[in-house]
N, C-alpha and C positions, 0 to 999 in steps of 0.2 A: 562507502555509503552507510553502511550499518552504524559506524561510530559517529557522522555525523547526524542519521536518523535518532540516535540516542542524546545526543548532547542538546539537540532540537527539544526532544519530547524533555529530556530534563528540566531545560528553562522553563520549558513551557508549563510544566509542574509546578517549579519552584515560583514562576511569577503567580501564577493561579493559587496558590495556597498564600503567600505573600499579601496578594490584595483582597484575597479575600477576608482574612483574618489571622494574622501572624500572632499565635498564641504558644506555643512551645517546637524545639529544634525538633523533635522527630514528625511534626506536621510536613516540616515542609522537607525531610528525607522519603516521607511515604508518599511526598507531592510527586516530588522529583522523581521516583521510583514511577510510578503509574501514570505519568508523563513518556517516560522513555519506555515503556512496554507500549503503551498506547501508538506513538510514532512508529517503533517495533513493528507493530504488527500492523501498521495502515503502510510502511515498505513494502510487506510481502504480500500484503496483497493487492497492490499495487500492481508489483512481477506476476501474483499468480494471474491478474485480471488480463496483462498484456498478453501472456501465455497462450491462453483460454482465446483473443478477440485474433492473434496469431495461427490457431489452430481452425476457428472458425471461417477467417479468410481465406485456410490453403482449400477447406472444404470449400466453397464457396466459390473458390476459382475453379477447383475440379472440377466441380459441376457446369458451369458455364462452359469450359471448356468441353465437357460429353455432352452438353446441349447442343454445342455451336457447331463442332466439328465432326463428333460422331452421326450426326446428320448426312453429313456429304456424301460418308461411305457408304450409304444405306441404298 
């Protein structure tokens, strides 16, 4: 995933500096660079946001669960 999140943000660099104004090669290498860190990092947080809605769930069923059940024992 990481190398195809990078070759993504790269294009996406490289077309973005291209149509915007293609006036010398190291424009559209620092395009292509801050495309693929950009992609980069909307990956991991991506993973991290899953993680976090993952952990918020298990809490969430716990609780229903001491709502629902620890009831009966009472």
């Amino acid at each position: 995933m990481p190398v195809t999140a990078t070759m993504v943000g790269a294009v996406l660099g490289l077309g973005t500096q291209m149509y915007s104004n293609a006036l010398h090669p190291w424009e559209h290498v620092l395009g292509m660079g801050l495309g693929a860190v950009f992609v980069n990092q909307l990956v991991k947080w991506d993973a991290q946001l899953q993680v976090d809605l993952d952990k918020m769930l298990d809490k969430a069923k716990a609780a229903n669960e001491r709502r629902y059940f620890d009831e009966d024992e009472d």
